[in-house]
LOTORPA-783153 format. One record per residue (C-alpha): x, y, z; chain. Coordinates in nm, 4 decimals. Each point is the difference from the previous one (the first is absolute). Example, Ala and Ser with C-alpha at 12.3 -4.5 7.8 and 13.67 -1.06 7.14 Angstrom:
% LOTORPA-783153
REC        x        y        z c
REC   1.2300  -0.4500   0.7800 A
REC   0.1370   0.3440  -0.0660 A
***
This chain:
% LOTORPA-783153
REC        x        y        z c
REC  16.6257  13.4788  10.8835 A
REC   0.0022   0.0294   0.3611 A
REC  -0.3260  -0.1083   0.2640 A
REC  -0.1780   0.2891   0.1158 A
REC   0.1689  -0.0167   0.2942 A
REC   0.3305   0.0106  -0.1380 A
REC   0.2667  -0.2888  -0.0329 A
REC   0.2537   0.0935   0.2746 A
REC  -0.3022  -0.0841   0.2569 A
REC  -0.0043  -0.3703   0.0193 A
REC   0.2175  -0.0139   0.2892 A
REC  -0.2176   0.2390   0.2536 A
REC  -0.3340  -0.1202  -0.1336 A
REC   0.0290  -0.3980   0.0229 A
REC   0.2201  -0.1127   0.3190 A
REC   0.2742  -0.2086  -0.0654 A
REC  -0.0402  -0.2435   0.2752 A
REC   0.1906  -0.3074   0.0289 A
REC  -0.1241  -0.3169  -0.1840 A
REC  -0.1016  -0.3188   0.1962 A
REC   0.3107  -0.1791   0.1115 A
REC   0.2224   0.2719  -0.1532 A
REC   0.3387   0.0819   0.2189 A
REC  -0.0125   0.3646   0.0906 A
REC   0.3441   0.0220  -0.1640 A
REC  -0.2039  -0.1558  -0.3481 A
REC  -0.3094   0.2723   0.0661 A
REC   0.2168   0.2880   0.0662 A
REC   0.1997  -0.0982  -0.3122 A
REC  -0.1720  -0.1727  -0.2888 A
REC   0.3596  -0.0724  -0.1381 A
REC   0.0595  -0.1877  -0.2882 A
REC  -0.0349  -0.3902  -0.0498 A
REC  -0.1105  -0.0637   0.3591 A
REC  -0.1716  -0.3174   0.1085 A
REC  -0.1181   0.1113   0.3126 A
REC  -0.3341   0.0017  -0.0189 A
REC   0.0043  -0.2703  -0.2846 A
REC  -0.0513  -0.3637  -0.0067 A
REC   0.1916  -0.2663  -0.1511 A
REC  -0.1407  -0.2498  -0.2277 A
REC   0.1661  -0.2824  -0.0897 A
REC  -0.1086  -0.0707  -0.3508 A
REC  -0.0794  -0.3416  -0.2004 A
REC  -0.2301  -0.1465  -0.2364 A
REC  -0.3967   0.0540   0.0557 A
REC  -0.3140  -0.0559  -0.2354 A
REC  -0.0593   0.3759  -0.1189 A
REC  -0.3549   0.0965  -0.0642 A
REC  -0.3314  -0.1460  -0.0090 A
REC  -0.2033  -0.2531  -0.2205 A
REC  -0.3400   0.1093   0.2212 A
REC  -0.0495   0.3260  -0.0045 A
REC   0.0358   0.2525  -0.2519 A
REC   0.1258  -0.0280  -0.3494 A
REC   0.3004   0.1956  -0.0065 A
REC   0.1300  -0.2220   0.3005 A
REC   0.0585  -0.3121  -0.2105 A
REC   0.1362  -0.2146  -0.0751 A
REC   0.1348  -0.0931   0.3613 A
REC   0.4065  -0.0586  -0.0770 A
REC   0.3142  -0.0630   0.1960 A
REC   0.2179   0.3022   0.0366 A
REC   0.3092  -0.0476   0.1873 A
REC   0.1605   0.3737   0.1969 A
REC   0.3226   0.0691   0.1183 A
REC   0.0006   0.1009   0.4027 A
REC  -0.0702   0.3786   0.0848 A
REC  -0.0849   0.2282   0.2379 A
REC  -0.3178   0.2072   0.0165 A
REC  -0.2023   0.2234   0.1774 A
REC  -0.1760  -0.1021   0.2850 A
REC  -0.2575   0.2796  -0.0206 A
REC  -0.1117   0.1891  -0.3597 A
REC   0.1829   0.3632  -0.0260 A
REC  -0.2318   0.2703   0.2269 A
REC  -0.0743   0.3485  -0.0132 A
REC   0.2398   0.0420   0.2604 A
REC   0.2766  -0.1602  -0.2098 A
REC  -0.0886   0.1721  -0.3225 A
REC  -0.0087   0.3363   0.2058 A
REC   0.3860  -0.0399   0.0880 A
REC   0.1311  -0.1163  -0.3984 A
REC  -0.2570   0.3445  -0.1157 A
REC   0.1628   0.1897   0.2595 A
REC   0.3764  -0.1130  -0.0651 A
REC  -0.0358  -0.0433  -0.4010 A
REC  -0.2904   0.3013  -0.1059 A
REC  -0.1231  -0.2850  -0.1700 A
REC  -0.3513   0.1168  -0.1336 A
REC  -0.2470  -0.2866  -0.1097 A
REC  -0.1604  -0.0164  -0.3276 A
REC  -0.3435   0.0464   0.1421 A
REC   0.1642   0.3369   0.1224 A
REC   0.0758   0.0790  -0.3496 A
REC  -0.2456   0.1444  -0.2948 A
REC   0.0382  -0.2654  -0.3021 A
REC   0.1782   0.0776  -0.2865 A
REC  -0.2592   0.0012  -0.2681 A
REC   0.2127  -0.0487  -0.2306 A
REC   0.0140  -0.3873   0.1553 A
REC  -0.4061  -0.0087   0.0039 A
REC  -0.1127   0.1359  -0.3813 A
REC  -0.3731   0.0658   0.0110 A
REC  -0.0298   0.0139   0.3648 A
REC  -0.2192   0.2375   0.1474 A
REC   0.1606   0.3165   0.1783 A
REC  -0.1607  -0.0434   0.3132 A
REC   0.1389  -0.3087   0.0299 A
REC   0.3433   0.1527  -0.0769 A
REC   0.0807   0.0640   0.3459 A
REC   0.1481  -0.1259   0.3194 A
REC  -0.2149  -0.2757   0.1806 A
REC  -0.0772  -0.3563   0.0655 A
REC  -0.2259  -0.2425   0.0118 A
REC  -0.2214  -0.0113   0.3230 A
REC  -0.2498  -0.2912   0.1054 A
REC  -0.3308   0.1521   0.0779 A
REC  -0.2662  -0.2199   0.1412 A
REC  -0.3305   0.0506  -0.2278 A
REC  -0.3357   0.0388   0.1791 A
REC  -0.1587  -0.2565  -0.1685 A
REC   0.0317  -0.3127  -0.2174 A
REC   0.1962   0.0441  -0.3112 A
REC   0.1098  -0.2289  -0.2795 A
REC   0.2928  -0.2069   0.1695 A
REC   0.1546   0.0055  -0.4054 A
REC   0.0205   0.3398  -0.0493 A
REC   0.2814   0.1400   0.2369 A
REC  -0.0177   0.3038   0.0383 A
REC  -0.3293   0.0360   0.1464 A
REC   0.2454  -0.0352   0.3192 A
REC   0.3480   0.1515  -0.1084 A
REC   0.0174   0.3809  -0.0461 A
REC   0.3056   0.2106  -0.1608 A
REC   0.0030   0.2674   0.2533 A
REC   0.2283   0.2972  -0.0504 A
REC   0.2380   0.0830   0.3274 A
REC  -0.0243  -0.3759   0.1087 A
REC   0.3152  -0.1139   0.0444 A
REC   0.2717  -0.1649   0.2864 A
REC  -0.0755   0.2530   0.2615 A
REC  -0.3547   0.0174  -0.0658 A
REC  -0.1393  -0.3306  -0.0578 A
REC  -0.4098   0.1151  -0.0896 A
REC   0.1090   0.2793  -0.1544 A
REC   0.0156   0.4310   0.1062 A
REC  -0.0974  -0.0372   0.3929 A
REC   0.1427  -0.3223   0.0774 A
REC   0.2940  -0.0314   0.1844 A
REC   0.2385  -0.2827   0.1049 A
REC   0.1523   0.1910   0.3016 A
REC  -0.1591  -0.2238   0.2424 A
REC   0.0642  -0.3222  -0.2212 A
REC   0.3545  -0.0473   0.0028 A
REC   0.0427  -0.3579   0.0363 A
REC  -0.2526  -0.0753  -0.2907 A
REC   0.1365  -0.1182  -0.3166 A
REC   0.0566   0.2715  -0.2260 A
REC  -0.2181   0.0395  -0.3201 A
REC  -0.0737   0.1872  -0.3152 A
REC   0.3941  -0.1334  -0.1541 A
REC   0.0179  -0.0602  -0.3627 A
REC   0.3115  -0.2145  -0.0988 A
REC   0.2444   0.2977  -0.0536 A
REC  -0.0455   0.0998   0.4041 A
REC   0.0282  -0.3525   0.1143 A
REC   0.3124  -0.0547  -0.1650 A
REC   0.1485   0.3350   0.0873 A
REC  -0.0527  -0.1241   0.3977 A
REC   0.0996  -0.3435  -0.1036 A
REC   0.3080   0.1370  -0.1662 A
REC   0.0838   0.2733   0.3701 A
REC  -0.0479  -0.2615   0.2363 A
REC   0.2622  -0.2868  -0.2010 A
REC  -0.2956  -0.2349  -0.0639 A
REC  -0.1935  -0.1044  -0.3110 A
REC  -0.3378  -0.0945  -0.0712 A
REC  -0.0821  -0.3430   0.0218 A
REC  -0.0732  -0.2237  -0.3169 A
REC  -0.3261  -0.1854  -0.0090 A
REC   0.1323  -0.3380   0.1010 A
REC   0.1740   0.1391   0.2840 A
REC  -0.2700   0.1787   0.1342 A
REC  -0.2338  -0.2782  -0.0217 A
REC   0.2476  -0.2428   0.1417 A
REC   0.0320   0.2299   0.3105 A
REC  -0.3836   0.0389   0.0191 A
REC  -0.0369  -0.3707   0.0319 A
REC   0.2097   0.0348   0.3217 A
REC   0.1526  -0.3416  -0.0725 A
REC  -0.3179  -0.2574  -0.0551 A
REC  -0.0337  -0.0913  -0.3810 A
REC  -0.3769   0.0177  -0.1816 A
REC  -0.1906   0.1238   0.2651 A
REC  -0.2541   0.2607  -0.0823 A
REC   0.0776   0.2289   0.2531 A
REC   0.3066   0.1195   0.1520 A
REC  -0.1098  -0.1895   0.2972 A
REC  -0.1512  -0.2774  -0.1308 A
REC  -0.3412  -0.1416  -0.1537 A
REC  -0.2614   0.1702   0.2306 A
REC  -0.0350   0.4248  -0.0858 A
REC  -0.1830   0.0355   0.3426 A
REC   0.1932  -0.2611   0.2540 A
REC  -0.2132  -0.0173   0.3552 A
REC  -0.1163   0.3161  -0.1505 A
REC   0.3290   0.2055   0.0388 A
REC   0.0393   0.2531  -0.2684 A
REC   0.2884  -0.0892  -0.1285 A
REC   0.0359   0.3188  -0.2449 A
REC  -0.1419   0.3388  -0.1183 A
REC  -0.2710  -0.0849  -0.2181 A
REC  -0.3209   0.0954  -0.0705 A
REC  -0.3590  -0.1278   0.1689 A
REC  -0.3084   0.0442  -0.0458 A
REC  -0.1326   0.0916  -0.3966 A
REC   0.3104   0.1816  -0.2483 A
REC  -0.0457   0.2982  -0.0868 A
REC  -0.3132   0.1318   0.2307 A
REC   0.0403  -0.1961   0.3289 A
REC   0.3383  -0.0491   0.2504 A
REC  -0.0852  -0.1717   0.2816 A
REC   0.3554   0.0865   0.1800 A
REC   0.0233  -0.3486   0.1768 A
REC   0.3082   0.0154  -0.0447 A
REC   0.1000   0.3418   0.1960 A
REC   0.0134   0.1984  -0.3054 A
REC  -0.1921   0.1880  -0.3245 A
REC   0.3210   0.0759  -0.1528 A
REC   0.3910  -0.0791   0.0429 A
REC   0.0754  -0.1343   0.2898 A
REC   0.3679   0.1353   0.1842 A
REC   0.2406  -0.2621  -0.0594 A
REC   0.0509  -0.3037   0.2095 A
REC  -0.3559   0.0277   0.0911 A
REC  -0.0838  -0.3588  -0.1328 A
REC   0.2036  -0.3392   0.0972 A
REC   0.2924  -0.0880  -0.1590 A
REC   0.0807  -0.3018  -0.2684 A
REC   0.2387  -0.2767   0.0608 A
REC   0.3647   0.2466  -0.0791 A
REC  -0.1510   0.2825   0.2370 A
REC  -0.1401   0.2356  -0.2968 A
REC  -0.2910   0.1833   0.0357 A
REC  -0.2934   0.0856  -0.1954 A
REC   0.1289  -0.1703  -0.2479 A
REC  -0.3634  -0.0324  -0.1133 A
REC  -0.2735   0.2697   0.0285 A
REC   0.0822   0.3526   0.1061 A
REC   0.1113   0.1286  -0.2949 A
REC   0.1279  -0.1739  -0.3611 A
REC   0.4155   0.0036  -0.0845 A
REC   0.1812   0.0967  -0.2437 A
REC   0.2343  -0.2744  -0.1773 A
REC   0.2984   0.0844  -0.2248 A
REC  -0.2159  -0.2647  -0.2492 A
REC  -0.1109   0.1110  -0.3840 A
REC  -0.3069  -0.1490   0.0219 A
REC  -0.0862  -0.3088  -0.2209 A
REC  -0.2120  -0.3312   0.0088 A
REC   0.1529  -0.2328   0.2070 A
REC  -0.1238  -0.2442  -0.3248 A
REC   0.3443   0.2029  -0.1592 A
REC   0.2155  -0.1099   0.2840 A
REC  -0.1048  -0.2994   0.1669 A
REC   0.2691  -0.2957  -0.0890 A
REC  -0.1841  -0.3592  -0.0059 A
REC   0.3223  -0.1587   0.0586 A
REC   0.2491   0.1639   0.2437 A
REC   0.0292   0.2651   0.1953 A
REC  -0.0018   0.3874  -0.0869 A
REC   0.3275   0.1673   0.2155 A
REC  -0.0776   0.3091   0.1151 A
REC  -0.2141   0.0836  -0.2742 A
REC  -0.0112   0.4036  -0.0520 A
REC  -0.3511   0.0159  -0.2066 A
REC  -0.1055   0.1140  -0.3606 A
REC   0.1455   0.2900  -0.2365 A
REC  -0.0897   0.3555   0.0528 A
REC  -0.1502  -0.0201  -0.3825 A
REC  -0.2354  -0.2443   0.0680 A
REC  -0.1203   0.0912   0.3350 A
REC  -0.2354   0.2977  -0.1097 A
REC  -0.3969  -0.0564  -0.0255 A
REC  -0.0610  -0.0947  -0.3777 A
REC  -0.3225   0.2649   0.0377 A
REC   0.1801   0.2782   0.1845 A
REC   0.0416   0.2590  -0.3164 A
REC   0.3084   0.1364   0.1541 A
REC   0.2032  -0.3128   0.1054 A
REC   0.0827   0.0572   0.3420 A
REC   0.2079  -0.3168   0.1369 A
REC  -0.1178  -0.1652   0.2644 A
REC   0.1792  -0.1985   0.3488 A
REC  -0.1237  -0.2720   0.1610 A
REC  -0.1799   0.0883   0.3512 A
REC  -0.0366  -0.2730   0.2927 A
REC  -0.2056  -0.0454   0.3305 A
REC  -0.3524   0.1062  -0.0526 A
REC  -0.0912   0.3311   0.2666 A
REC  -0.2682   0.0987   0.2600 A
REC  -0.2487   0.0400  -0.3373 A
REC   0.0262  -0.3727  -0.0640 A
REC  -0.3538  -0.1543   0.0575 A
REC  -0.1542  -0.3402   0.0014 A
REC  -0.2408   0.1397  -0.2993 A
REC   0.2662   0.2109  -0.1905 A
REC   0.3965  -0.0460  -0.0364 A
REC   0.0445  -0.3147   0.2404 A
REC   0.3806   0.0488  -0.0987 A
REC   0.1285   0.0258   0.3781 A
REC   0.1938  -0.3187  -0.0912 A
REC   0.3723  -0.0327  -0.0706 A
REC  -0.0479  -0.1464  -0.3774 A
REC  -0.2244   0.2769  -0.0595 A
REC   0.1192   0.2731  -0.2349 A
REC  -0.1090   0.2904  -0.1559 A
REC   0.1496   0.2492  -0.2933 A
REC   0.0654   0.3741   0.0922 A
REC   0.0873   0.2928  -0.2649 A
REC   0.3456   0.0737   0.0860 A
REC  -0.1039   0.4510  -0.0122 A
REC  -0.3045  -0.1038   0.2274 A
REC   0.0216   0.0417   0.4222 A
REC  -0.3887  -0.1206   0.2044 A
REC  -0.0963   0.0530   0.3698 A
REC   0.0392  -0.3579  -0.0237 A
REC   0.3157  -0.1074  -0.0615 A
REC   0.3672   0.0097   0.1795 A
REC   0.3389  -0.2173   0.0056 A
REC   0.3084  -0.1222   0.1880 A
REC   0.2980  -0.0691  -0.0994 A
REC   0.2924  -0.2889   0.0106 A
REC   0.3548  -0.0283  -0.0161 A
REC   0.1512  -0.3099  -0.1786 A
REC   0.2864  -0.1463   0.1424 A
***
């Protein structure tokens, strides 16, 4: 099912300016396979994950990747305007469920929209999530809060409300794939091994804001110190060590990962080659009733707070229902060579 507004509109109602450091002859023509505006990596053995933080980070284990490219900024609304407008592509949040895939689901549910962070007016309980998250019918790509929103004036922020089957539909236009964990995380490191940050050790440094994040009290209180309440266009925020930005914070990735415990492929000996992640089989949530696999997501975004989610970390890492697209979370994409 089409938006409201009607599919064929991408193109007039997002502006398809040129991306930072793009050629005009790469922004006029988002050809196949191009590494303009991408960065090469050089690949190599790091320490993947974390044996500090959260659970599903450890244990920390040497992963080695092959060299790639990748792309310097995540995929915008601008960018995603010009693959709708050359492909018809319509996104699943665009589309009413099959309820034939979601037995026992309610019919108002049964229809198209995404999941929208909205910021409660008062404390909740930080375990319950969806005191914050909303399923909100007409949210989708082009209208990021939901019916009323626009993105017409945000074309070089990163594009939301994907689930998997859009991102690899662009990935699959533009010549590029989605990233595996390893190789996302090895990029996010920006070439230092085992720091905490993509920068280093200190989240705050001379108190530059180093990332979109969240200050101040998650859900009920953003302080904005860092410029912004919600995503942030790209290249706002330095970059790491290869040149990549907002690698953490802004908005959480998609990886081409089935998720599983790193406990399942962590090798205490040697190490892993470009792994490529778990089985589709074993990725779902053991109390979802309808079994919906899940990908691995990486970065953190601009709701990561020092009292909820401190995942804006490269080892961080979070599981994502492969049907489900959030205001939240985005990708990029990389070519292997």
């Amino acid at each position: 099912m089409n938006s409201p507004d009607g599919n064929n509109r991408a193109a007039a109602e997002v502006p398809a300016a040129p991306r930072r450091g793009a050629s005009p002859d790469t922004a006029a023509n988002p050809a196949r396979r191009r590494t303009g505006d991408m960065v090469r990596v050089p690949g190599g053995t790091f320490l993947m994950g974390s044996d500090h933080h959260y659970p599903e980070e450890a244990p920390a284990h040497a992963v080695t990747v092959s060299r790639f490219w990748i792309d310097r900024y995540t995929v915008t609304n601008g960018d995603f305007a010009r693959f709708v407008a050359a492909t018809g592509h319509v996104t699943v949040a665009e589309q009413a469920p099959d309820p034939a895939d979601y037995p026992g689901a309610r019919p108002e549910l049964l229809v198209p929209a995404s999941t929208v962070f909205r910021q409660p007016a008062r404390r909740v309980d930080l375990a319950n999530p969806y005191n914050w998250w909303t399923y909100v019918p007409g949210a989708d790509w082009r209208h990021p809060q939901g019916p009323g929103s626009s993105v017409k004036e945000r074309a070089d922020h990163p594009v939301v409300h994907l689930a998997l089957a859009d991102v690899e539909a662009y990935a699959a236009w533009a010549g590029k794939s989605l990233p595996t964990e390893a190789e996302w995380e090895f990029a996010a490191r920006g070439g230092p091994d085992g720091a905490t940050y993509a920068w280093g050790e200190e989240f705050n440094p001379s108190g530059r804001w180093m990332a979109n994040t969240w200050q101040g009290e998650f859900p009920i209180r953003n302080t904005e110190q860092d410029g912004y309440a919600g995503t942030a266009p790209v290249g706002s925020f330095p970059a790491n060590g290869y040149g990549l930005f907002d690698m953490i914070g802004n908005v959480w990735e998609w990886t081409s990962d089935w998720y599983q415990a790193h406990a399942e492929s962590a090798h205490a000996c040697c190490a892993a080659a470009d792994p490529r992640g778990g089985e589709q089989d074993r990725s779902s949530d053991p109390n979802d009733p309808v079994r919906i696999p899940r990908k691995v997501i990486k970065g953190g975004s601009h709701l990561c707070a020092p009292n909820y989610c401190q995942r804006y970390r490269p080892a961080a890492r979070m599981a994502q229902a492969v049907d489900t697209a959030t205001s939240h979370l985005g990708f990029r994409c990389i070519i292997r060579t």
